[in-house]
Structure formats: C-alpha cells, structure tokens
N, C-alpha and C positions, 0 to 999 in steps of 0.2 A: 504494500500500500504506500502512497507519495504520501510526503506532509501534506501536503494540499488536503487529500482523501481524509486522512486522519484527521488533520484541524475542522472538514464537514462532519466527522462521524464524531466527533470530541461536542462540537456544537450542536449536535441534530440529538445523538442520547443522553449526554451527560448533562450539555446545558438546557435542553429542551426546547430548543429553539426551533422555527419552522424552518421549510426549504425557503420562501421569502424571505425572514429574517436575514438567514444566514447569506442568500444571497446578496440582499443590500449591505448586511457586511462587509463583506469582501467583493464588493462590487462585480458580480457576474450576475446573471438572467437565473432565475429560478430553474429553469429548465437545465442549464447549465448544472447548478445545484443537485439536479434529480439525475443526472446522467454519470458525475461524477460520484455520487452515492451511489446508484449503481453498479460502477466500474470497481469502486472501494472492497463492494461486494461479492465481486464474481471474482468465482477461484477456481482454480484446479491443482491436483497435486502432480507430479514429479512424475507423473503417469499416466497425465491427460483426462484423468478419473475427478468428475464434478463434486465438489464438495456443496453439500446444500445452501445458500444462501443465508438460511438463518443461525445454520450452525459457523459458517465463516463468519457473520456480523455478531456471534455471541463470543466467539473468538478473538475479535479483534478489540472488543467492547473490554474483553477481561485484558487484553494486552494494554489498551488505553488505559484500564483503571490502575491494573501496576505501575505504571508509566504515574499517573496520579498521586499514591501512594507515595514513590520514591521521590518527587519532587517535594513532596508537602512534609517530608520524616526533617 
C-alpha cells in the first residue's frame, strides 16, 4: 500500500471521515478518493491467489493501528 493509500484508509476508518471529506482534504475528487480506496484494497499474494477484500482492509486496518500505537508509546 502507498502512503497516499494509507493516509485515505488512516482517515476513512480510524478518523471516520467521509470519501468527500477526505477528498477536500487532500484536495482530489471524491471519486479519486473511492478508487484509491479501492486500489489500497485489492490484493493478491505471491501466487496471484485473491485475498478477500475485507480481510486485506482488516489487515491493513490492524497494521495502521500498530503503526498508531508505536507513534503515540
């Protein structure tokens, strides 16, 4: 996942912000917002084998919060 990706999936579950918000944030288009959230979210592993969507964004969600955790100790 890019910082980019990450700073949307940091602000869309952790801050609870909308794709609008976040888009006027960082000044891109909403749609912009929902396509880069989606890209954040599509995975596969090391064997072209689909990993589901919600289990990669619970994934990335628990890597975000560590990331969290260790800035705020």
């Amino acid at each position: 996942m890019t910082p980019r990706e990450q700073m949307i999936i940091d602000m869309r579950f952790f801050q609870g912000k909308t794709q609008m918000e976040v888009a006027d944030e960082i000044a891109i288009s909403q749609a912009q917002v929902s396509r880069l959230e989606k890209g954040a979210t599509n995975f596969t592993d090391n064997h072209g084998h689909g990993i589901s969507r919600k289990a990669h964004i619970l994934a990335q969600i628990e890597i975000i919060n560590c990331l969290h955790q260790t800035n705020t100790a």
